[in-house]
Structure formats: C-alpha cells, structure tokens
C-alpha atoms as one frame of an Amber mdcrd trajectory, in Angstrom:
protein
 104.074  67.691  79.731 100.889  68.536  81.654  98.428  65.668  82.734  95.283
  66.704  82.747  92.020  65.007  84.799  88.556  65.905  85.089  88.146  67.372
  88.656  84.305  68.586  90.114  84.293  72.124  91.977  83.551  71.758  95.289
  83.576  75.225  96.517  83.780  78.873  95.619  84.216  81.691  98.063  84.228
  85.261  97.007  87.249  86.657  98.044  86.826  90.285  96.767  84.641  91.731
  94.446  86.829  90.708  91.508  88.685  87.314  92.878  87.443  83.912  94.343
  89.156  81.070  95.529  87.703  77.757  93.618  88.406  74.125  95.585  88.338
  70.880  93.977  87.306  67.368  94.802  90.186  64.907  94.146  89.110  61.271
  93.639  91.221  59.172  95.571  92.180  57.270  92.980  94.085  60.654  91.675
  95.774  61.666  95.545  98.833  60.982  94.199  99.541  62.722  91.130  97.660
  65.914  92.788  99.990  65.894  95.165 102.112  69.298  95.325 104.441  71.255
  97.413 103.782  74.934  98.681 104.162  77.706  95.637 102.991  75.305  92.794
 100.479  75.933  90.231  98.239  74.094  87.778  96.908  74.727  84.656  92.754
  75.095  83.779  91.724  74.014  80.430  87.990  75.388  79.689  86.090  75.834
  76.463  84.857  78.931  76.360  82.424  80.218  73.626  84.076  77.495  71.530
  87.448  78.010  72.127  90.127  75.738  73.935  91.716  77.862  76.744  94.385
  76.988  78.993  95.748  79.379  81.802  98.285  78.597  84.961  96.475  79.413
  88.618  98.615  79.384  91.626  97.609  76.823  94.767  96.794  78.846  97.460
  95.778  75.860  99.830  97.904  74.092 102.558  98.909  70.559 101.498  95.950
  68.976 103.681  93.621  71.156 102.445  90.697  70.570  99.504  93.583  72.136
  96.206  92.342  75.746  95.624  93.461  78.012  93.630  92.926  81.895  93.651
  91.509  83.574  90.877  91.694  87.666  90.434  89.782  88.780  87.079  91.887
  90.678  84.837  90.898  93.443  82.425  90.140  91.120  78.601  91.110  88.203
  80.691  88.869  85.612  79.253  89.349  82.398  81.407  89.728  84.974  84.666
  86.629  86.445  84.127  84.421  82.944  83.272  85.789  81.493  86.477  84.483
  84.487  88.707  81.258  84.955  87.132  80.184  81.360  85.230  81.247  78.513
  87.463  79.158  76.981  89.706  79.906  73.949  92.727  79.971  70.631  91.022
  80.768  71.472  87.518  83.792  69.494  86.169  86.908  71.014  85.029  89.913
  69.930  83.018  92.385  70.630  86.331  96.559  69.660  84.984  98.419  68.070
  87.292 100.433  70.185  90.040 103.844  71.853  88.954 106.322  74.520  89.079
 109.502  75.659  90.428 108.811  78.400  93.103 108.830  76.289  95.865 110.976
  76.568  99.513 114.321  75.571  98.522 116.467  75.892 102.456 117.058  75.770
 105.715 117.060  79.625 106.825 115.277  80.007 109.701 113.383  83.182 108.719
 111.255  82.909 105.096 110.128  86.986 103.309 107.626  87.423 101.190 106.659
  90.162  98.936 103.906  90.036  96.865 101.918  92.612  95.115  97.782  91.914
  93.924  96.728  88.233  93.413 100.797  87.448  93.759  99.968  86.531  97.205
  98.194  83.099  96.052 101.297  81.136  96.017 102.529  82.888  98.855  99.598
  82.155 100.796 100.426  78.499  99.921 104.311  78.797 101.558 103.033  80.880
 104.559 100.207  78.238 106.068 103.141  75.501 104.973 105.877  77.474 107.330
 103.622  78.257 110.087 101.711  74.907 110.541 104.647  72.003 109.769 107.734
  74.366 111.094 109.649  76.206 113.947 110.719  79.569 111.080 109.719  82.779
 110.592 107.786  84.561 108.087 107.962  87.973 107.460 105.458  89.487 104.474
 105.582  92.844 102.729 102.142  92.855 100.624 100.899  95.655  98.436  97.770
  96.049  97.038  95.143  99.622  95.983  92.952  99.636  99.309  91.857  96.979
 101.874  88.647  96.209 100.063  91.102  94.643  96.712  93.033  92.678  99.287
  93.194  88.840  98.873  93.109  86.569 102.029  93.394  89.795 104.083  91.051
  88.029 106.866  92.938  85.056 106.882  96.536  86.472 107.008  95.060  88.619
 109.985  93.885  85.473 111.770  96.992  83.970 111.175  98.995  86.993 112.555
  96.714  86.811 115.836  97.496  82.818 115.951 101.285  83.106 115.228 102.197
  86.300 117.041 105.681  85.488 117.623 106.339  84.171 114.054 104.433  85.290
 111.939 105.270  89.348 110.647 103.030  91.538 108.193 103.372  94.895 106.375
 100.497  96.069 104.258 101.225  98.523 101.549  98.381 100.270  99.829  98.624
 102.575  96.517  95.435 104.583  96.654  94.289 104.958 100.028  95.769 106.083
 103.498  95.408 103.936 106.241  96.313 104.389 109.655  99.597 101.848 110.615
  99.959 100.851 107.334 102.422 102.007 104.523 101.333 104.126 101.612 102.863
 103.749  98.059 103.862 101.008  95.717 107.043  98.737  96.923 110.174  99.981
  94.762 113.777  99.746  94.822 114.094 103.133  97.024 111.812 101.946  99.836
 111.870  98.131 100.019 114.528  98.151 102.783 112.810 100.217 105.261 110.319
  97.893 104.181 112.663  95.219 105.711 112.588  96.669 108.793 110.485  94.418
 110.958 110.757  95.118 114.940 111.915  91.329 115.678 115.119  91.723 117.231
 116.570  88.215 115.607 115.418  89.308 111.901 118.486  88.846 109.700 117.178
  89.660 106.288 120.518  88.472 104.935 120.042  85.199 106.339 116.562  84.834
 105.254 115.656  83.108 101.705 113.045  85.511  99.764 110.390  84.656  97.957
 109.201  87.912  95.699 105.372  87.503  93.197 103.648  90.126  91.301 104.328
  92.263  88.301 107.741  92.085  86.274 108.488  95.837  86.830 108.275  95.442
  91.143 109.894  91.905  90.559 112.953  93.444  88.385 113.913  96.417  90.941
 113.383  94.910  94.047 115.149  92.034  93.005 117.814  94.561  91.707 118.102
  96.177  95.044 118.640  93.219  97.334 121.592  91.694  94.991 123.221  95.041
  94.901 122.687  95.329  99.118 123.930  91.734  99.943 121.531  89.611  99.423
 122.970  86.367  97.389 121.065  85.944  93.979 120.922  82.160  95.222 118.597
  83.074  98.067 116.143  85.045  95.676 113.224  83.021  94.382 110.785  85.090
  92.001 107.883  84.498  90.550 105.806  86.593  87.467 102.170  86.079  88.392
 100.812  86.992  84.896 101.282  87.628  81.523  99.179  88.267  78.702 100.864
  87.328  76.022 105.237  86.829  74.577 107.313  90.493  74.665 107.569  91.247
  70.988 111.193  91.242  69.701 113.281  91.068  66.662 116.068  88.395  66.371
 118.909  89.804  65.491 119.854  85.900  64.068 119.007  85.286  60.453 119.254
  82.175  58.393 117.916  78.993  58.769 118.541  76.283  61.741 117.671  72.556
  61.984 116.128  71.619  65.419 115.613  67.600  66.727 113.141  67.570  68.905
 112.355  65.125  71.412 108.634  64.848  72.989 107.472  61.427  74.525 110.353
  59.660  73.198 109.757  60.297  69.895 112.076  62.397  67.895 111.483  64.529
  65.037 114.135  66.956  63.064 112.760  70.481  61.312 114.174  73.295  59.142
 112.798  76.206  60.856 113.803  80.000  60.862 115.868  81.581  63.804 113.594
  83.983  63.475 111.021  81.970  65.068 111.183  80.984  69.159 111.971  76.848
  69.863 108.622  76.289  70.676 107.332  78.112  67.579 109.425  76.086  65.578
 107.791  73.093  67.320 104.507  73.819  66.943 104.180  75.101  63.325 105.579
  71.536  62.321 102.594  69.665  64.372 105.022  68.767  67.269 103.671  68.507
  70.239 105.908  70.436  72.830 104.865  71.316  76.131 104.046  74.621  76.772
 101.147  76.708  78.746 101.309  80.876  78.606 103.876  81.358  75.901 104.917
  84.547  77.761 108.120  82.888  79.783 106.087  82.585  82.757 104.824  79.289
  84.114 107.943  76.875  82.917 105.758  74.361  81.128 107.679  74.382  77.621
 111.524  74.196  79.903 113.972  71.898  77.736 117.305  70.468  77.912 119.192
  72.032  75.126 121.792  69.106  74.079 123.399  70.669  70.936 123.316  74.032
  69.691 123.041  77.242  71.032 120.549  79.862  71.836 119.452  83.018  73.246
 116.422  83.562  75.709 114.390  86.761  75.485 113.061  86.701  78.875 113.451
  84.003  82.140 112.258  84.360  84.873 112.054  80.722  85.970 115.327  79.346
  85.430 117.967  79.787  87.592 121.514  80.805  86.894 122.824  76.456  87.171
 119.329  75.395  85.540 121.068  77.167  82.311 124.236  76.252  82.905 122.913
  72.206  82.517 121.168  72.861  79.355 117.489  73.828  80.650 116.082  76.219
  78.384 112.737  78.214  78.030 111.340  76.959  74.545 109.021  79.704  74.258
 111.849  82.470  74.998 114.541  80.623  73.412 115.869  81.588  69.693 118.353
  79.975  67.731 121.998  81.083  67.149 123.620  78.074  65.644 122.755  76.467
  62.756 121.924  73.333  64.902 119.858  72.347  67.841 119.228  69.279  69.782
 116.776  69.949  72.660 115.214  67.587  74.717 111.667  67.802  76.704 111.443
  64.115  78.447 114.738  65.078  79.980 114.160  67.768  82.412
C-alpha cells in the first residue's frame, strides 16, 4: 500500500504552456523510503474544493536529483490542472512513496524509447540514468503536435549535444512540418523506418524497449515489434493516463466469496462477480490498495491464492507476474465461486 509523507515544493519550472515540472524537498530523515529507480512514479494526494484526490505522476528526475515529477494538464483533469495553475514553492503536499514496475530490467547494450506527449516523463527519468551511470545506448522516437507542446525538448537537445555518440533522437510531430524531423503520428506501418537510426552497431533486436503514451500507439506498436522479432520479454510498456475503468459487462453471474488479506488482517465477503476484486473490497470497508482504478499504475496488484479470475485490461503485469498469482484487483473479475487473494504478498 502507498506511504504517504508531507513533502514542501521546492521548485516549479514551466515546461510548456500547459505542463511544469514540480521538485520536492525530502527531509533527510525520509532519504530512504524516497528512494526510487529510473521509470517510477508516485502518487499526489490534494484536497481540492473539498474533495480527496489522488493521481500517479511519473519521476522525471535523475536519482541525485531534487524528485520531480512532470505534470501536463489534461482536458477536466482536476488534480492536472490545480498543480499547473494553484501551487506555489513551499506549499506542502501529501507526496506517496516511490513505486512501479517500468523500470530497466537488462543488460542490452542499446536501450529505445518511444514515447508520445507527457509519456516522455518516465522516460526522461531512464535516459539521464543510461547516459550519466553507463557505457549503453539510447535511441528515442518521441512524438508530440509541434515543438512549442514538447516536454524537456531543451534538455534532450543538450543532452544529444553532450552524448553525441550515444545518445540518438527522432522527433515526430502531428500538426506541423518541420524541417529534419518526421511528420505524422508513430503507428504500426511506420515505426520501423522509425527504427532506422544511422549508428552502424544499432541492433534493434538486441535492444530492450521501453514504449509510454496512449493505449492505442502502445497496442500497435507493441503489436508490430512481436510480430517482426522482437521478444515480448524485451518489451516494457507503460499507459501514461487514464481517466477512469473501460466499462464492461461480465459475462460471470452468481455470487463469489472473496478472503481478503490487507495488513495482515483478513476478512471474507459475499460479493457479486459482477463487481471487479477491488470493488468487492471496497464496498465492504476493506481497505485495498489501489490508486487510478483504470489498470494503470499497479497500486491495487494481488497475489491471487485460490480461485480464479479474468482481467479486463493489464498493462502492468507481465506474462510470469500472472502465471505466480499477481493479479490487477481493479481489472480482475471473478469466475469461481471462490477467491483467496492476497495484497501483503506481492
């Protein structure tokens, strides 16, 4: 579950016109548990107007660096839009502790990117973690609608002038023409000329891949390397947002009796299979992890000990992760008529 501290701002930079990049002050006596490895997020929890919200921001800082986190307003996105317009240096903020599982995972030599919009803030994490503590490569495709909507474009061009020989970019813009760079949005039919970086050594097949931005690039790009020989287990993907659970309809019916275990207590429910695990949890006052509710950020992940279910949408676990039980409460819908699952134990 989420630990949560009281953190002061210490500085906000305007990145565009509708993103900034917000650093915090850790107290020493919290260095520890803010402690984080490149691609991690953390969770805000404001009161806004009266109401308790809670959203996931990606780090975008290097690991000896102030924490920072990029924030991009979105269109009705309440939290998004208080933190670019409301906040000021110094106020405190409820700041959870660091987590997440889109992190570098091997040894390849050569790291890719592709990101599209404020996707890049966990990338921008990875990239200033390859090219200042290692020898590798980093090659990034990143899309966004003009130069002037473009997140960390000056530092990702002063890093490309610092790294020359290790550092690769590709800018891809949707709504304006630019000179040197490509024009469109990055699909399944172009991502592999994308790919085509003049490095001679550049093995994209021997290169782990890190993809962030919207589920429909995520879902066909991703498509189009597995089907082009690029092993699933080299793949690491990331939704950056996600306003709220894809509606379904169960297809289950009947009732199912869930144990739950939360801070080593555990309780057992009737519940409906037409209601999501962490539904389930919630409407009986248990107190399960969780953070976005939309499958997203991997806060509400349990070990599923008994029982079976189905998950409506992952994009977090990977193909082992469910094969040992981990499950997405939030996503996850009962088929048996019994469930054991497990949050301590993940």
């Amino acid at each position: 579950m989420a630990n949560f501290h009281n953190l002061d701002i210490k500085n906000i930079v305007r990145e565009t016109s509708d993103s900034v990049v917000i650093s915090f002050k850790v107290p020493t006596a919290l260095k520890k548990k803010y402690t984080y490895s490149a691609g991690q997020y953390t969770s805000l929890k404001l009161n806004i107007d009266g109401i308790e919200v809670i959203r996931d921001y990606s780090i975008c800082s290097h690991v000896d660096e102030d924490l920072s986190i990029g924030v991009k307003k979105l269109e009705n996105g309440h939290m998004s839009s208080f933190l670019n317009s409301s906040v000021k240096i110094g106020d405190s903020v409820k700041v959870s502790e660091p987590r997440g599982r889109f992190t570098i995972r091997n040894n390849f030599n050569s790291i890719i990117a592709i990101a599209a919009g404020s996707g890049i803030t966990p990338i921008m994490s990875m990239l200033k973690q390859i090219l200042f503590n290692t020898d590798k490569n980093f090659y990034l495709i990143y899309s966004n609608k003009s130069e002037e909507t473009t997140m960390f474009l000056s530092q990702i061009n002063e890093l490309k002038d610092r790294f020359k020989s290790r550092f690769f970019v590709k800018l891809v813009f949707t709504s304006t023409k630019i000179a040197s760079h490509q024009f469109g949005r990055i699909t399944e039919s172009n991502i592999f000329s994308l790919l085509e970086f003049p490095e001679n050594k550049f093995k994209p097949q021997q290169s782990s891949l890190y993809i962030c931005g919207p589920k429909k690039m995520l879902n066909s790009v991703s498509s189009a390397l597995e089907k082009n020989g690029f092993l699933n287990e080299n793949i690491f993907y990331e939704l950056f947002s996600s306003s709220k659970r894809d509606s379904f309809v169960s297809s289950e019916s009947g009732d199912v009796i869930i144990s739950f275990t939360v801070d080593d207590f555990t309780s057992k429910v009737k519940s409906s299979k037409k209601k999501t695990v962490l539904d389930s949890a919630l409407d009986n006052d248990i107190d399960a992890p969780y953070s976005c509710n939309g499958g997203v950020c991997g806060s509400c992940i349990g070990k599923l000990n008994k029982g079976e279910v189905k998950m409506l949408n992952n994009t977090v676990l990977s193909e082992s992760e469910i094969e040992d039980g981990l499950i997405l409460a939030c996503q996850a819908v009962a088929v048996s008529d019994e469930l054991d699952i497990d949050f301590d134990d993940v």
